[in-house]
C-alpha positions as a Markdown table, in Angstrom:
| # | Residue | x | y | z |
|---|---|---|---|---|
| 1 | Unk | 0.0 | 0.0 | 0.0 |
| 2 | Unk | 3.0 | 2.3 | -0.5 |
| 3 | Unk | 2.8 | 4.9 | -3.6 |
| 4 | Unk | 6.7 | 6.0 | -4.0 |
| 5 | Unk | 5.9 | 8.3 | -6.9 |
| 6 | Unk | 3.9 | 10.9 | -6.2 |
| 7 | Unk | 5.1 | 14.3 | -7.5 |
| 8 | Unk | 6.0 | 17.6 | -5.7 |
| 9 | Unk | 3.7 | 19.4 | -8.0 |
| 10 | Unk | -0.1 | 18.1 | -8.0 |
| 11 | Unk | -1.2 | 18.1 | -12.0 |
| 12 | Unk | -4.5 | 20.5 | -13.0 |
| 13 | Unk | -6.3 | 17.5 | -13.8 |
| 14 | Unk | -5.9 | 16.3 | -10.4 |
| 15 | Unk | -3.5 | 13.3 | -9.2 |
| 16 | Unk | -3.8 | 9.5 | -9.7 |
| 17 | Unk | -1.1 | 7.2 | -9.4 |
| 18 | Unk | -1.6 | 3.4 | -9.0 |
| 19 | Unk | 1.3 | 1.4 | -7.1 |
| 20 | Unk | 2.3 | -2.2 | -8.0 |
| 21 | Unk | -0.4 | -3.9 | -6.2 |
| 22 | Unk | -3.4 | -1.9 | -8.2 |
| 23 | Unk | -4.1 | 0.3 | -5.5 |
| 24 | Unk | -5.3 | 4.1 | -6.9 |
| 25 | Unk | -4.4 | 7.0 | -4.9 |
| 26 | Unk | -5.8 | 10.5 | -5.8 |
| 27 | Unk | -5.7 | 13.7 | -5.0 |
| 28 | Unk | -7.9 | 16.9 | -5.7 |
| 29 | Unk | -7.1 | 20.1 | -4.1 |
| 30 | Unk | -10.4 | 22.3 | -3.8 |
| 31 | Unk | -10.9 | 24.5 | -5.8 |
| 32 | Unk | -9.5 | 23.6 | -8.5 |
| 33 | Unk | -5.7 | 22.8 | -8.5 |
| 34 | Unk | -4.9 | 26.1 | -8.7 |
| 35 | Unk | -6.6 | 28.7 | -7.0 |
| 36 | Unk | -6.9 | 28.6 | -2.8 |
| 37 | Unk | -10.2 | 27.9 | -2.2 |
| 38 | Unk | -12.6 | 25.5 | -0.2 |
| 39 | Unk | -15.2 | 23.4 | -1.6 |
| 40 | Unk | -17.7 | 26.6 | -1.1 |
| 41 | Unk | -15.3 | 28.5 | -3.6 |
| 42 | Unk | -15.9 | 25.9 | -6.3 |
| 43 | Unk | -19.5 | 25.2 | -6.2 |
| 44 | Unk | -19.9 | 28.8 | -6.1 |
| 45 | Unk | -18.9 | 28.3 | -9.8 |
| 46 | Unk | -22.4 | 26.9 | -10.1 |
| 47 | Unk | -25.0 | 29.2 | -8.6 |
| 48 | Unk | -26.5 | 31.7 | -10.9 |
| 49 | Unk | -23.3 | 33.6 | -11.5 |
| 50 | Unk | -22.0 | 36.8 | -11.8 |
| 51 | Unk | -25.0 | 38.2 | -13.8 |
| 52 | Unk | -27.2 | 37.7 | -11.1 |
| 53 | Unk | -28.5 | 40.3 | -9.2 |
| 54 | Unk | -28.9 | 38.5 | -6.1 |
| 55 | Unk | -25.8 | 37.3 | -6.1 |
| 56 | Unk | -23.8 | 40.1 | -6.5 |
| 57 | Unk | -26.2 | 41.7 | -3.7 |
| 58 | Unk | -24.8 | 39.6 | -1.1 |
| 59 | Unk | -21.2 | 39.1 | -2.1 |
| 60 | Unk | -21.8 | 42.7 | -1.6 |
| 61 | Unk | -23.6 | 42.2 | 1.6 |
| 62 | Unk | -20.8 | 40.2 | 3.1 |
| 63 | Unk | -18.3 | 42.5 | 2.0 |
| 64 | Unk | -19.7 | 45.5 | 3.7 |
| 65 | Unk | -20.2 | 43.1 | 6.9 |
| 66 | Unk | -16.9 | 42.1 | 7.0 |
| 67 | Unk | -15.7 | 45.5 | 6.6 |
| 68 | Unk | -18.2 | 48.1 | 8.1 |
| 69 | Unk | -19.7 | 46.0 | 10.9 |
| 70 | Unk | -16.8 | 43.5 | 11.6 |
| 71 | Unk | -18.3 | 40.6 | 10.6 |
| 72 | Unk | -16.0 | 37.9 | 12.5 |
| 73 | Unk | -15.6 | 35.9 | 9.3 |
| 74 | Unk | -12.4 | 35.5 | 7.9 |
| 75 | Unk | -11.0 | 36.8 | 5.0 |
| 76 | Unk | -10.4 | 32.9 | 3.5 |
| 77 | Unk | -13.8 | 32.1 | 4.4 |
| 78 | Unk | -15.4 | 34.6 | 1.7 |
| 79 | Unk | -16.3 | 32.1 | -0.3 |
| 80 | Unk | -17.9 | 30.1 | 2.2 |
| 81 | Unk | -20.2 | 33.1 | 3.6 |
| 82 | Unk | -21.3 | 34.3 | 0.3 |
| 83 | Unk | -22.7 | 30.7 | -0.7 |
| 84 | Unk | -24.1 | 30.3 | 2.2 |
| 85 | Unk | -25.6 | 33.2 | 2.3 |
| 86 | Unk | -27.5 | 33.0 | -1.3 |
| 87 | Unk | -28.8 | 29.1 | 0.1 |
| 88 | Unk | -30.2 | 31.1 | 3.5 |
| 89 | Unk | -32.3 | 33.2 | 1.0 |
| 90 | Unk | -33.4 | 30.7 | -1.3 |
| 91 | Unk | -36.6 | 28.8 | -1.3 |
| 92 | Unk | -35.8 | 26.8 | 1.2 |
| 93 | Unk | -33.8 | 28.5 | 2.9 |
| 94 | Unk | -30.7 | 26.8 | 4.0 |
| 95 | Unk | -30.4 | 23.9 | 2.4 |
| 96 | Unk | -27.1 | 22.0 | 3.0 |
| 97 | Unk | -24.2 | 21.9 | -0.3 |
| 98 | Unk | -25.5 | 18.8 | -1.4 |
| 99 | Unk | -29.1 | 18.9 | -1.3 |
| 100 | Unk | -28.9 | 22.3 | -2.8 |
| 101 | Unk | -26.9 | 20.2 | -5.7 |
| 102 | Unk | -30.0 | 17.3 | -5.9 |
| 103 | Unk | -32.5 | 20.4 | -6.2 |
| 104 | Unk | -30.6 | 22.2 | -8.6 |
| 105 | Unk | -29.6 | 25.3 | -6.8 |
| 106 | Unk | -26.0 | 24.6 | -8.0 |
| 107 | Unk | -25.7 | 23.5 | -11.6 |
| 108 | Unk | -22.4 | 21.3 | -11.6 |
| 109 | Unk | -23.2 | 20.2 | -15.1 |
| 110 | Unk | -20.9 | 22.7 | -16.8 |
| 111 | Unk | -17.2 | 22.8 | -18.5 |
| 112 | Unk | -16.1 | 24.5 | -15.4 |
| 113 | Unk | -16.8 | 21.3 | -13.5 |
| 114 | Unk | -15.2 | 18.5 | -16.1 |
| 115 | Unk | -12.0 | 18.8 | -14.7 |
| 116 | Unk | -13.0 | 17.5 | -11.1 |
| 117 | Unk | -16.1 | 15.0 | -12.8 |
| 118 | Unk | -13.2 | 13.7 | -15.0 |
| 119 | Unk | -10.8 | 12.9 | -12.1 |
| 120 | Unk | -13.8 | 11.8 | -9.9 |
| 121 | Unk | -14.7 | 8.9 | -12.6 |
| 122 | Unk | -11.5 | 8.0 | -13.5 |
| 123 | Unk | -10.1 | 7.3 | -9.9 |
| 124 | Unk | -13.2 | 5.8 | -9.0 |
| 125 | Unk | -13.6 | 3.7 | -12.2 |
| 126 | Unk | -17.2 | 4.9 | -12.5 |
């Protein structure tokens, strides 16, 4: 179960190496290889975008708290408070990542999503 060749440099596609007794090992790094993010930061790829009103209202919204009423957020947890914020105002409000995905509040079907979907199916031979 030892995988001796895994790279100082994680590939965009994501990682998957397989050692000499079959076993897969991969590795993803949210949001996208790239970028620092959290999983918030990628599936906020998926709500309505930046052409929506509502959305830019609260990424608004959470900038001003952050800055004018000292939201206790942190900086790196942007992401996270914006999404969060458009599921609080959706009908029904609140809904957790993944049910909001079932329900199609997020939209993961998209090109920005392949990359991840692609690794997902590959490492898990689905």
């Amino acid at each position: 179960m030892f995988f001796p060749e895994i790279p100082i440099e994680l590939p965009r596609q994501g990682l998957i190496i397989e050692n000499d007794d079959g076993l897969r090992f991969g590795v993803w790094v949210m949001p996208d290889n790239e970028r620092p993010g959290r999983i918030e930061s990628y599936l906020s790829q998926f709500g309505p975008g930046i052409d929506d009103t509502l959305w830019q209202w609260l990424k608004e919204h959470c900038l001003t708290a952050r800055g004018k009423v000292q939201a206790p957020f942190k900086e790196a947890h942007f992401d996270k408070a914006v999404i969060y914020s458009w599921l609080a105002v959706q009908d029904e409000p609140g809904e957790q990542l993944h049910i909001a995905i079932k329900k199609g509040l997020l939209r993961p079907r998209s090109p920005v999503a392949d990359p991840f979907v692609n690794w997902f199916r590959k490492l898990f031979d689905v």
